[in-house]
C-alpha positions in Angstrom: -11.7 -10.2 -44.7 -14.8 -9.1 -43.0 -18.1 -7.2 -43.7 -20.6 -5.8 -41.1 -23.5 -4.1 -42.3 -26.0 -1.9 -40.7 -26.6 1.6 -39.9 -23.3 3.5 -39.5 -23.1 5.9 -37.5 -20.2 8.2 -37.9 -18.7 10.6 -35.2 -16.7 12.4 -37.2 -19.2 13.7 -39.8 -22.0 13.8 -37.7 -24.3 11.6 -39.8 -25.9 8.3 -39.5 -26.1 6.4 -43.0 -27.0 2.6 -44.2 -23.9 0.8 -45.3 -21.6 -1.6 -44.1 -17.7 -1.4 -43.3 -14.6 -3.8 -44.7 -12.3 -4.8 -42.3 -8.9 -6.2 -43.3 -5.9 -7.3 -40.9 -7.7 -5.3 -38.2 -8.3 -2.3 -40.3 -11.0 -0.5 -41.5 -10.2 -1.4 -45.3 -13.4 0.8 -46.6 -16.5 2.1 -45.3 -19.2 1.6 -48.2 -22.8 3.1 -48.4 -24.9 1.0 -49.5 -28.6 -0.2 -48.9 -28.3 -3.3 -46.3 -30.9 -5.6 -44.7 -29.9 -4.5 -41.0 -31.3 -2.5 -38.1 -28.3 -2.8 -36.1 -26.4 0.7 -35.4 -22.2 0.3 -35.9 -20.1 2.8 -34.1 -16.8 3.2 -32.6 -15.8 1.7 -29.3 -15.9 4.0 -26.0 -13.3 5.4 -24.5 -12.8 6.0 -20.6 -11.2 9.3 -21.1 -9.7 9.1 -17.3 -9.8 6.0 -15.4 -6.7 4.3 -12.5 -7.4 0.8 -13.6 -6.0 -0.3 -10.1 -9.1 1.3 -8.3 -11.0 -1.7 -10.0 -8.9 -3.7 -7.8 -7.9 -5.9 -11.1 -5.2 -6.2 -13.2 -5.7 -4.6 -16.6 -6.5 -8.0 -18.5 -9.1 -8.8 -16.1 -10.5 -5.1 -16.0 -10.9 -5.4 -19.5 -12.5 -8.4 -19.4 -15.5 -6.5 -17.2 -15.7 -3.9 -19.4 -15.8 -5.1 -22.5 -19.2 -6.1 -22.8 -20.4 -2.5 -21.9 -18.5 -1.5 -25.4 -15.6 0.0 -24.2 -12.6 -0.9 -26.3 -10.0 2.0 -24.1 -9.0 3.4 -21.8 -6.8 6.7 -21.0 -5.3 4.9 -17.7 -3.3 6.6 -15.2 -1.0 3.8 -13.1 -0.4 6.4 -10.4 -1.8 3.8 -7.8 0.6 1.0 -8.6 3.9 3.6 -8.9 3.2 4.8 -5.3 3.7 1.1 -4.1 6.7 -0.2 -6.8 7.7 3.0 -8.6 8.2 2.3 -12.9 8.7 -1.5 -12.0 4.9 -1.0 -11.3 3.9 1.0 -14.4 5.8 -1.5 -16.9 3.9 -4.3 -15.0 0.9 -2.4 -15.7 1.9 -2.0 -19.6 2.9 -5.5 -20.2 -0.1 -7.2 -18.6 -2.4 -4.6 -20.8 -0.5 -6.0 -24.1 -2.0 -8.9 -23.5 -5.3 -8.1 -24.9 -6.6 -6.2 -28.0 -8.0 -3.9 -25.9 -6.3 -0.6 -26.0 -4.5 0.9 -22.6 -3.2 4.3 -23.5 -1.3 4.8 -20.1 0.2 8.0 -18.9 3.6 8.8 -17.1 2.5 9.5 -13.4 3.6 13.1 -12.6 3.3 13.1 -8.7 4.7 10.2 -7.2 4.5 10.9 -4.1 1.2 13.0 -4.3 2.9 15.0 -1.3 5.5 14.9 0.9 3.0 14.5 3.8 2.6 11.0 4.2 4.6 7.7 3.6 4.6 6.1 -0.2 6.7 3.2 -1.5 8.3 5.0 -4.2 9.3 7.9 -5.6 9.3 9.0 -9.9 11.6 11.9 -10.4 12.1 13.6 -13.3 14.8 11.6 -14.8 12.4 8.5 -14.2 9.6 10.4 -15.5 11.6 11.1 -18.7 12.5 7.3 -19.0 8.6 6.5 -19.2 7.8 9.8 -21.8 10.6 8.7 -24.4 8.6 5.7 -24.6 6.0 5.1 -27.3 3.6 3.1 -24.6 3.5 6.0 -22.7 0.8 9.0 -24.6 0.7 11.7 -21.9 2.1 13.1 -18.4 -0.6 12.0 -15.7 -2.6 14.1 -13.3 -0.5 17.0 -11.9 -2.2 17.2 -8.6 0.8 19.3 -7.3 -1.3 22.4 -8.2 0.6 24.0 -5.3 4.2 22.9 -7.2 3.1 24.8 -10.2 1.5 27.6 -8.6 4.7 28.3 -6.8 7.1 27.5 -9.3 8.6 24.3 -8.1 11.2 23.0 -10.0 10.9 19.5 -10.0 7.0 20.1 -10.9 8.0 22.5 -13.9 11.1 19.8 -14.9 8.2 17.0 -15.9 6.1 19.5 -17.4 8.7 20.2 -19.3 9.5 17.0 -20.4 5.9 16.9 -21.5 6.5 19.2 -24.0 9.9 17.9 -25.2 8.5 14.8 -26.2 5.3 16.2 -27.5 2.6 14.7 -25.0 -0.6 16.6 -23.5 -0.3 17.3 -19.8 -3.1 15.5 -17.8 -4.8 18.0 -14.4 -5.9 17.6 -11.0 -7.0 21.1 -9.6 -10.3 21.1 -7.3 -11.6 24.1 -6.3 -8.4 25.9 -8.0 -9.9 29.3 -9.8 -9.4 33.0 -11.3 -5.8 33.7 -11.9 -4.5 30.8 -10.3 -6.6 28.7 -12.5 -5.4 30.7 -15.7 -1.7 30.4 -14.0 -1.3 26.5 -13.6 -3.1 26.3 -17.3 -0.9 28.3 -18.9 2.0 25.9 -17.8 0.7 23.3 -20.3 -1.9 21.2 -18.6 -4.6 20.7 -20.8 -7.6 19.1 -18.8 -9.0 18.5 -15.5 -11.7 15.7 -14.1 -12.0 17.4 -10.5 -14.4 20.5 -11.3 -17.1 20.0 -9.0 -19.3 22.8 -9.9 -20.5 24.2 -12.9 -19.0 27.7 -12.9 -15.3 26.0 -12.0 -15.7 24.1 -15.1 -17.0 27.1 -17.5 -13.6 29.0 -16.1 -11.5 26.2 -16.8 -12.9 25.9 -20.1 -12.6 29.8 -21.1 -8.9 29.7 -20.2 -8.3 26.3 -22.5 -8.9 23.3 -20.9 -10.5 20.4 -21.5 -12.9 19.2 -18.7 -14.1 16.0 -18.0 -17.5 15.0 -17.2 -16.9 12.3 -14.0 -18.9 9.4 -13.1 -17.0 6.6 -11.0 -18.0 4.8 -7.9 -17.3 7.3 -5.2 -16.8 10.4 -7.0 -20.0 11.4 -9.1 -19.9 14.9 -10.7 -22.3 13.8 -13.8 -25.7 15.5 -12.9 -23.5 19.1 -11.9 -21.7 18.9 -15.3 -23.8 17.1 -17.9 -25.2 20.4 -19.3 -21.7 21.0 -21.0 -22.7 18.5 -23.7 -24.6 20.9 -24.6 -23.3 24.2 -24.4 -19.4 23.1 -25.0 -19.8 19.2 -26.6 -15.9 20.0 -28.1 -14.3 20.8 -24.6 -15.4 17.7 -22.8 -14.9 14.0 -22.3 -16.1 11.3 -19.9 -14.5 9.5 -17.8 -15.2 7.6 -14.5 -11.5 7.9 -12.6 -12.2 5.3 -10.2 -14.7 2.2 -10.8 -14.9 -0.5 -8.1 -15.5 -4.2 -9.6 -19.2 -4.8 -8.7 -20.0 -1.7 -10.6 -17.8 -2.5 -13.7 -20.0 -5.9 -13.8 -23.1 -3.6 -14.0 -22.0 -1.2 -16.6 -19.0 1.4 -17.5 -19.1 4.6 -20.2 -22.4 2.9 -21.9 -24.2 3.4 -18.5 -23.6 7.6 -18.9 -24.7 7.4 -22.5 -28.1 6.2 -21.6 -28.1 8.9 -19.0 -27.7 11.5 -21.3 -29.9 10.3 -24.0 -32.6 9.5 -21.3 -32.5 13.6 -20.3 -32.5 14.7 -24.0 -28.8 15.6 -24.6 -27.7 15.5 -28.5 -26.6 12.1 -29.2 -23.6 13.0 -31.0 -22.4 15.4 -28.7 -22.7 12.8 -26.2 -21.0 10.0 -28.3 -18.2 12.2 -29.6 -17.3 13.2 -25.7 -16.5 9.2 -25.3 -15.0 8.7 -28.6 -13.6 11.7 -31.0 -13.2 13.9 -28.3 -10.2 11.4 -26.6 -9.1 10.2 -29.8 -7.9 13.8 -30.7 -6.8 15.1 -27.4 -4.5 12.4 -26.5 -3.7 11.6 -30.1 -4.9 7.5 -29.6 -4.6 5.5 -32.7 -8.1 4.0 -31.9 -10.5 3.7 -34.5 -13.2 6.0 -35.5 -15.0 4.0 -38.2 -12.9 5.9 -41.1 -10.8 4.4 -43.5 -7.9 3.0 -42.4 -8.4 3.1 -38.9 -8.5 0.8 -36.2 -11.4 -1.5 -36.3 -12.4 -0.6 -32.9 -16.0 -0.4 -32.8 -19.2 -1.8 -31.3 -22.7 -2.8 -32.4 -26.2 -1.9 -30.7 -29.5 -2.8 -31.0 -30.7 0.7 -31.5 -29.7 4.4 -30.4 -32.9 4.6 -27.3 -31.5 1.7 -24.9 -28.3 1.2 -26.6 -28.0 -2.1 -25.6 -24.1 -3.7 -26.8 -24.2 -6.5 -28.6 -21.3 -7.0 -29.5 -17.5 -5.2 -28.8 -14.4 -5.8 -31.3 -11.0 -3.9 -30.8 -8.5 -4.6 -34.2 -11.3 -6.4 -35.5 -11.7 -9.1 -32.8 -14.6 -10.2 -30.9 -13.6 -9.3 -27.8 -17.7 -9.0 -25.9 -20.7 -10.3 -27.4 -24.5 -10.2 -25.8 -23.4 -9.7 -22.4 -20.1 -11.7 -21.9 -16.9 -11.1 -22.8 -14.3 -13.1 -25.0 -11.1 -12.2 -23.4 -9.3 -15.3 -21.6 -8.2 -14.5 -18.2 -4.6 -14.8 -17.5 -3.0 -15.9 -14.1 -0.4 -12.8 -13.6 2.5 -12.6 -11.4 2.1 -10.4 -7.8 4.6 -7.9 -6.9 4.3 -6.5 -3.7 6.2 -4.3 -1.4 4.2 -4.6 2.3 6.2 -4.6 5.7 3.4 -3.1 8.2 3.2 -5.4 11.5 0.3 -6.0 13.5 -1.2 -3.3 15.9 -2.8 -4.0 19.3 -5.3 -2.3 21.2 -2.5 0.0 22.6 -2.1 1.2 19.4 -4.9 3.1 18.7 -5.6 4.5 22.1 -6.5 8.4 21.9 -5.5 10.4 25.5 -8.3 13.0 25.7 -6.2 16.6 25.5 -9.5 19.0 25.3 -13.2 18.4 25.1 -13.1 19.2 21.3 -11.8 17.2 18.3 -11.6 17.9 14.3 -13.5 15.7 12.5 -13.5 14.7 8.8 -17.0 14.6 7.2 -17.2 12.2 4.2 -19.4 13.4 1.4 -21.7 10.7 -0.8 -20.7 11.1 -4.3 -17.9 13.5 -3.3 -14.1 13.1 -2.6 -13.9 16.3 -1.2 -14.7 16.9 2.5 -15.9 18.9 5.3 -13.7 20.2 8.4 -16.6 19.7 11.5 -16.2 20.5 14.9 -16.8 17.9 17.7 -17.1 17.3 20.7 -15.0 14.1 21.7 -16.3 10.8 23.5 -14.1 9.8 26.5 -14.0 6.7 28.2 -11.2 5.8 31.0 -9.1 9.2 29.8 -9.2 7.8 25.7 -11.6 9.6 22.8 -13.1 6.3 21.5 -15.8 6.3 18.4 -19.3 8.3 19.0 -21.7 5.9 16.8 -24.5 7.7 17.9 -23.5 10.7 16.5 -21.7 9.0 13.8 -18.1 10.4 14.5 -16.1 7.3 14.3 -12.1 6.7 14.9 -10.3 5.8 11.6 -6.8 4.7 11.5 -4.0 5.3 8.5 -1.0 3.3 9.1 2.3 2.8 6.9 2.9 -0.2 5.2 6.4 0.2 4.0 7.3 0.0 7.6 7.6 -2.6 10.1 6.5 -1.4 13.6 4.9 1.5 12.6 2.3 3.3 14.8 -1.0 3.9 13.0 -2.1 7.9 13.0 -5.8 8.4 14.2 -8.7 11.1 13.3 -12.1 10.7 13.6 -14.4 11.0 11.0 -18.5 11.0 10.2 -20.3 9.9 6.9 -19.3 6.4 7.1 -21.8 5.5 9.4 -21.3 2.4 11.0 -23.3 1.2 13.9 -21.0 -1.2 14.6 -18.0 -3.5 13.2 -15.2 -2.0 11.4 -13.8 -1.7 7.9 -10.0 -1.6 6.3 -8.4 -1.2 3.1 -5.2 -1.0 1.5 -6.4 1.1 -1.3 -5.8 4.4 -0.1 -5.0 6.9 -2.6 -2.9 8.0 -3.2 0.2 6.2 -1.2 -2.1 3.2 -0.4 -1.0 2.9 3.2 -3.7 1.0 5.2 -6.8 3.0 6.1 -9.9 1.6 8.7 -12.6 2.9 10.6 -14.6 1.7 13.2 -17.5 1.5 15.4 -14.9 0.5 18.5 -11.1 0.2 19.1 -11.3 -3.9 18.6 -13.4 -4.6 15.5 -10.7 -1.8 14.5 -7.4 -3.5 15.0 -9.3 -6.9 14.2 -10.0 -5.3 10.3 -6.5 -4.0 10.2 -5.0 -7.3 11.1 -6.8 -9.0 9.0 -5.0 -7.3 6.0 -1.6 -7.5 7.1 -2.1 -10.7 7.4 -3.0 -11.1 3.8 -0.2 -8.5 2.7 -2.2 -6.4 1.4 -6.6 -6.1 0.8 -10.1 -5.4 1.9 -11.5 -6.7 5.0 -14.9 -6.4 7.0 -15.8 -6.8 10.8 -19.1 -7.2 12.9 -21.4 -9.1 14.5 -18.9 -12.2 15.4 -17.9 -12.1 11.2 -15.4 -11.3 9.5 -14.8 -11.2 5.7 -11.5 -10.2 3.3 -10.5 -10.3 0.1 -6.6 -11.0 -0.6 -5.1 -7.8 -2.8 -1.6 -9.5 -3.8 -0.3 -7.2 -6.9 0.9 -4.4 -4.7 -1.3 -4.9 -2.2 -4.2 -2.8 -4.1 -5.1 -4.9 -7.0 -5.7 -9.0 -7.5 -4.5 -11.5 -9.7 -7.6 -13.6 -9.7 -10.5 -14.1 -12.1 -12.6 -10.5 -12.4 -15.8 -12.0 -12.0 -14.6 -13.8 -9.0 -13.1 -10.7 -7.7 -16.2 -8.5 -8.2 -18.6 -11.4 -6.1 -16.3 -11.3 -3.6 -16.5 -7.7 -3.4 -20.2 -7.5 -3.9 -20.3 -9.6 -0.7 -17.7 -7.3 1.6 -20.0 -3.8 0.3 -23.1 -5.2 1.5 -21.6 -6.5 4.7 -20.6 -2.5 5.3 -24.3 -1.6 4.6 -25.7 -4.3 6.6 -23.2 -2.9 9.6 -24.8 0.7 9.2 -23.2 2.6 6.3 -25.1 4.4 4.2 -22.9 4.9 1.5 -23.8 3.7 -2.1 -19.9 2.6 -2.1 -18.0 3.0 0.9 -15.0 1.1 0.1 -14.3 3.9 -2.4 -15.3 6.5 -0.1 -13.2 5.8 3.0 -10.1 4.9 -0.3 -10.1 8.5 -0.6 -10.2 9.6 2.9 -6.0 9.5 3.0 -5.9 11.6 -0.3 -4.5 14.9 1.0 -4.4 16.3 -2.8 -8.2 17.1 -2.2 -9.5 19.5 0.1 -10.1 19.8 3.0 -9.6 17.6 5.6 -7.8 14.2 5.5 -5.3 11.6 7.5 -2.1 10.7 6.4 0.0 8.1 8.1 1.8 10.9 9.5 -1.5 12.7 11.0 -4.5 15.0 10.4 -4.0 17.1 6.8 -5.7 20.9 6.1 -6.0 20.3 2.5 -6.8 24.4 2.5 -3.6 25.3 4.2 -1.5 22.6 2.6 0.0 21.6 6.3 -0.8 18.9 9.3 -3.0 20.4 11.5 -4.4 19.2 15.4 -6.3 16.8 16.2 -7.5 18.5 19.6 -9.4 22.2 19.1 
């Protein structure tokens, strides 16, 4: 049995009171009020409301082993990343290697695997796989249904998973940017109950009036925080937060705790903040973590005091699993599926012929995974458009990995800013194909190379170096130590900046870049996307 005593601060009743709570086999046996010798503050863990644990580029273990000392004790985790690359094989690996920690992985059953039918993905999840991963009591909810154009126009294979949802009694997760008036109220009314995309206020008000459940994001690329944080004022029960993608030098910095001291810093009510990251969650998605109530979960954290809300200390089923900064959770070696075929490219490869003086152009937006459509007018040297770097419109490269000998498609795009060198990826949502850009056509194919060779990873190249980090467990996550993981990281991001970009994370940017789901102008392995129109367009205007 043990007894922690302090000020309690309770979520539920919206009170803070002296006392101490009882915890017994990992429960919450009683919570007694009582006068104590304590300053400390006790309250329940945080919850990432909406978070792809793969976009950390770690296994769960090993994410939770980051997070932990920030206070978060769950996560509502969508494995859509890793089922685009090894289908349910991927979201059982994902499920297993979460059990291995008290930490709590609520995963969802991804909806839209592929995303679209407009690029190349290493699996597919229909609705009789879908079903298999609902029936099951480690799955708690159907995943982001980013096919808003599926339920819009009444696809059946789209309607068949939402109605599975239902069947089996599990909330419908949404993905709908920029989708408003009656086809907002439309592809609400089929059952999908929130939606982290809103990227402006009145879009979020709308969503909330016909039902949904918004959530405030706040990850490494996408940053929708400042544009939304009024709702925990004016609406505190129709949110939650969540940050949807978090690169591993930021987890080392802070998660869900770093967005509480945000909103306490500008004024917001602190239980209107706390309840968005904890009873908000808990009751949407119907999570058996704790609240600090009898009987529950002893999932809960302590802090110094509620004006820097510093974590002391983390415990999930009553186990220390954080404490003053580090965390207590052993890291385990995990096995590394993969499924990667892609061959080398050469400089032929990515040769543009010059078919008009004009080219589209994709403009990447800081703190946005939407983009702009520009008009440009194209660099040509010897008959091929090669990058502009002095008007930042730079070529960039998608190329299928399921496929040996497959030729990469090119666009051009401007935002990433690089003077020179070049930059790949195999995180590239949402099929995860490889995705580079560069400053010219060799740095270019020297990046891409340099992550086929490894199967799979990030790579960096410029000025006569080159840097990588090795992204084994389906070629988007590693099975190596966290820590280790986020300084290798650390060190490709600042090689990026020190190469010209001006993005706060450009890894996660150009990630996004492939993901045709959000408007308006993207690259598939299969060529230039109109998010708008839903169809490829051309490269030449």
């Amino acid at each position: 049995m043990q007894k922690f005593s302090g000020n309690i601060v309770d979520v539920v009743s919206k009170e803070i009171f002296k006392g101490s709570i009882i915890i017994e086999n990992g429960k919450i046996k009683e919570v007694k009020r009582e006068e104590v010798d304590s300053d400390q503050y006790i309250l329940p863990g945080l919850i990432d409301a909406h978070i792809h644990v793969e976009s950390s580029m770690l296994t769960p273990v090993e994410f939770a082993r980051l997070a932990s000392p920030h206070g978060t004790v769950a996560t509502v985790s969508d494995p859509h990343e890793i089922a685009n690359v090894l289908g349910i094989d991927g979201v059982n690996y994902m499920i297993e290697n979460g059990k291995k920690t008290a930490f709590k992985f609520y995963f969802g059953a991804p909806s839209c695997v592929p995303a679209t039918g407009f690029e190349s993905s290493g699996a597919q999840l229909s609705a009789k796989e879908t079903e298999e991963l609902l029936k099951s009591d480690d799955i708690w909810y159907l995943a982001e249904m980013m096919n808003f154009p599926g339920v819009l126009f009444n696809d059946k294979e789209v309607h068949a998973k939402l109605d599975l949802a239902k069947k089996y009694n599990k909330p419908v997760d949404g993905h709908a940017p920029g989708v408003i008036g009656s086809d907002a109220e439309k592809y609400i009314n089929a059952g999908i109950s929130t939606d982290h995309e809103c990227f402006t206020m009145e879009e979020a008000l709308e969503k909330i009036s016909y039902g949904m459940k918004v959530l405030i994001r706040e990850g490494s690329a996408a940053k929708n925080y400042e544009t939304l944080s009024d709702l925990l004022s004016t609406h505190p029960d129709d949110i939650m937060l969540c940050s949807d993608d978090k690169h591993p030098d930021d987890l080392m910095e802070g998660h869900i705790n770093l967005v509480i001291k945000r909103s306490l810093a500008k004024g917001y009510d602190l239980m209107n903040t706390l309840r968005a990251c904890t009873l908000n969650p808990v009751k949407h998605y119907k999570l058996d973590c704790g609240l600090l109530q009898n009987g529950d979960a002893a999932d809960f954290i302590i802090v110094d005091n509620l004006q820097e809300f510093n974590i002391l200390s983390t415990y999930a089923d009553g186990e220390l699993i954080a404490q003053n900064g580090k965390t207590r959770i052993e890291s385990i070696v995990e096995k590394a599926p993969n499924r990667f075929k892609a061959s080398e490219i050469t400089l032929e490869d990515v040769f543009v012929k010059a078919e008009s003086e004009n080219i589209q152009v994709i403009e990447a937006l800081e703190g946005e995974l939407i983009t702009q459509k520009l008009k440009s007018k194209a660099k040509v040297i010897n008959g091929n458009v090669v990058s502009d770097v002095d008007n930042d419109v730079l070529k960039m490269l998608v190329l299928n990995r399921y496929e040996a000998g497959a030729k990469p498609s090119i666009g051009f795009i401007k935002g990433i800013g690089l003077k020179t060198g070049a930059m790949a990826s195999t995180v590239a949502h949402d099929s995860h194909n490889i995705i580079a850009v560069g400053a010219n056509d060799e740095e270019l194919i020297k990046a891409v190379n340099l992550v086929i060779k490894s199967k799979g990873g990030i790579s960096c190249c410029g000025n006569s170096k080159e840097k990588s980090l090795a992204l084994p467990v389906g070629g988007i996550m590693t099975n190596a130590n966290g820590i280790d993981a986020a300084n290798a990281y650390e060190k490709l991001d600042k090689m990026v900046k020190e190469l010209g970009s001006p993005l706060k994370a450009p890894y996660m940017t150009l990630s996004f870049m492939a993901l045709l789901v959000i408007p308006e102008l993207k690259l598939s392995d299969k060529g230039l996307f109109d998010g708008g129109k839903f169809e490829f367009t051309n490269l030449f205007v």
